[in-house]
C-alpha positions as CSV (number, residue, x, y, z in Angstrom):
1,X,0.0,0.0,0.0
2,X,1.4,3.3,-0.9
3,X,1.2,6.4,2.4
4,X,-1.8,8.0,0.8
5,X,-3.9,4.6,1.0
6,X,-2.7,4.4,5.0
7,X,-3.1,8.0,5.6
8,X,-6.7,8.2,4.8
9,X,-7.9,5.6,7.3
10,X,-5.6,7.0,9.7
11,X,-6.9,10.6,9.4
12,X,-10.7,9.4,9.6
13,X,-10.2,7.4,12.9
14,X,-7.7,9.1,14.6
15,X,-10.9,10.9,17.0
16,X,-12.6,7.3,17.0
17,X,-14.1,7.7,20.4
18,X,-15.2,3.8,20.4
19,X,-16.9,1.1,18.1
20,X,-19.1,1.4,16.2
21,X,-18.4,5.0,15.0
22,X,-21.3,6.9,15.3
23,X,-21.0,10.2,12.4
24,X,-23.6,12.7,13.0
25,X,-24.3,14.8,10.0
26,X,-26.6,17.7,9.2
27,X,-26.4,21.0,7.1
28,X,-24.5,22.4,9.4
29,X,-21.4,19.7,9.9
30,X,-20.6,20.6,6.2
31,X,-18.1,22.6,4.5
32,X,-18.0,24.6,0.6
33,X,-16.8,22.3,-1.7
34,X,-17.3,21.7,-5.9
35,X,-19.7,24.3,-5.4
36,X,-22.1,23.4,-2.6
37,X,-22.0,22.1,1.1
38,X,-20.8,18.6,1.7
39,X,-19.6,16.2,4.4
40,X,-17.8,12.9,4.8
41,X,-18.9,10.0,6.2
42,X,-15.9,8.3,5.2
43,X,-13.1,7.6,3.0
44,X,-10.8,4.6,2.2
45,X,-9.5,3.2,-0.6
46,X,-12.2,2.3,-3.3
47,X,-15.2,4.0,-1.2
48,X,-15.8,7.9,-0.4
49,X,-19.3,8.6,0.9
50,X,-20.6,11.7,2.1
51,X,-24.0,13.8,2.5
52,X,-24.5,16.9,0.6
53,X,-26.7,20.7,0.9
54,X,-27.5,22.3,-2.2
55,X,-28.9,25.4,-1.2
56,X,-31.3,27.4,-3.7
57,X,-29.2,28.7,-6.8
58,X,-26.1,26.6,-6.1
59,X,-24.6,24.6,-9.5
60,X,-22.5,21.8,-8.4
61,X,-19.4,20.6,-10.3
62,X,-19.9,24.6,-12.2
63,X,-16.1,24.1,-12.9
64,X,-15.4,22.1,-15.9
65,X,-12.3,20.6,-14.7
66,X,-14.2,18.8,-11.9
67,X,-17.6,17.2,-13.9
68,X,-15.7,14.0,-14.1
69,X,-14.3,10.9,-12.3
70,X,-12.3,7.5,-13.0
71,X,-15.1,5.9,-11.1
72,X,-18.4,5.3,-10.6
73,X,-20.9,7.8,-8.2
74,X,-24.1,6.9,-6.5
75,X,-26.4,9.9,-5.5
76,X,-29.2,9.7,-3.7
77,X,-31.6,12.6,-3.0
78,X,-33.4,11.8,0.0
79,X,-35.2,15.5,0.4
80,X,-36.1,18.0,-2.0
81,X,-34.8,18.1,-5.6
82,X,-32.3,19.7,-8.3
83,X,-31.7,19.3,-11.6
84,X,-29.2,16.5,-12.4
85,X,-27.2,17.6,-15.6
86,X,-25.6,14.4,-17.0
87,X,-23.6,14.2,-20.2
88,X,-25.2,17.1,-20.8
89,X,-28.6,15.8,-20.6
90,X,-30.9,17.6,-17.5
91,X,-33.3,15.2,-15.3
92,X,-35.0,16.3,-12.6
93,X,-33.9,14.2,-9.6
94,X,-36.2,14.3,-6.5
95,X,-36.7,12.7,-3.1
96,X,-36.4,9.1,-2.9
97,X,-34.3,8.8,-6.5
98,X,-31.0,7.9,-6.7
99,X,-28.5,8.2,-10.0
100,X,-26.0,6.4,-10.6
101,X,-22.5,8.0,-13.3
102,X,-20.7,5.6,-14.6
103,X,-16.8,6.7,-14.4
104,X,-15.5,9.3,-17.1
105,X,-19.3,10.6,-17.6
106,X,-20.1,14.6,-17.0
107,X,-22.0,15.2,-14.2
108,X,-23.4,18.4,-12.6
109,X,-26.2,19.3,-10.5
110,X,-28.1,22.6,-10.0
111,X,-31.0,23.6,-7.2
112,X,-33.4,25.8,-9.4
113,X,-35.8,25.7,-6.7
114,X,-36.3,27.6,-3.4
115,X,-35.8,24.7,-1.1
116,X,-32.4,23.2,0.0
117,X,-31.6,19.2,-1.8
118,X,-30.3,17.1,1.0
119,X,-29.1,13.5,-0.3
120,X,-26.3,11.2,0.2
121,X,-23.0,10.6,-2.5
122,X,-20.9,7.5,-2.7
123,X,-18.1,7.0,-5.0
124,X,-16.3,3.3,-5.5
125,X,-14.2,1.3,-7.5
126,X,-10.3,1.7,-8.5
127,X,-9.5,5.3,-7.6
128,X,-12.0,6.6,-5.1
């Protein structure tokens, strides 16, 4: 294993106050990334998961240079909805949906609406 894949698990459960891990998350345990809120549940090799906010008039992944991955991304919207923008083709994606990108595929999302999206994001596979 190289020091990045032993430095992640390290970083993530270095405040490991006992087993299980409990991870609280809310709107407010999140911090501005890729264009919206977002924050980590956890990350190791192959699997990053995290919950995200995207408040009214936020466009995540606006920056080109960040619309795509090597691997594959699960979102799940599990209040509200936004605009899912992928390969340049919009769907809405609302409450209780999930979408899955395969790796190398565009993706972008945008909250048109007035209400905040709240959902949940994993990533997996070779490179996450």
């Amino acid at each position: 294993a190289d020091f990045g894949d032993m430095l992640l698990p390290f970083i993530f459960h270095f405040w490991t106050r006992g087993t299980p891990e409990v991870i609280r998350f809310s709107s407010e345990a999140t911090r501005f990334v890729h264009g919206t809120n977002l924050g980590v549940f956890y990350y190791q090799p192959g699997l990053r998961s995290a919950w995200f906010e995207i408040k009214p008039g936020e466009h995540v992944n606006e920056n080109p240079d960040s619309r795509t991955n090597p691997f594959p991304s699960l979102i799940i919207m599990v209040r509200g909805e936004a605009t899912a923008r992928i390969d340049g083709v919009d769907k809405a994606l609302r409450e209780g949906e999930a979408i899955f990108v395969p790796p190398g595929v565009s993706h972008e999302f945008l909250n048109n609406g007035d209400a905040p999206a709240f959902g949940f994001l994993f990533m997996f596979g070779d490179g996450a």
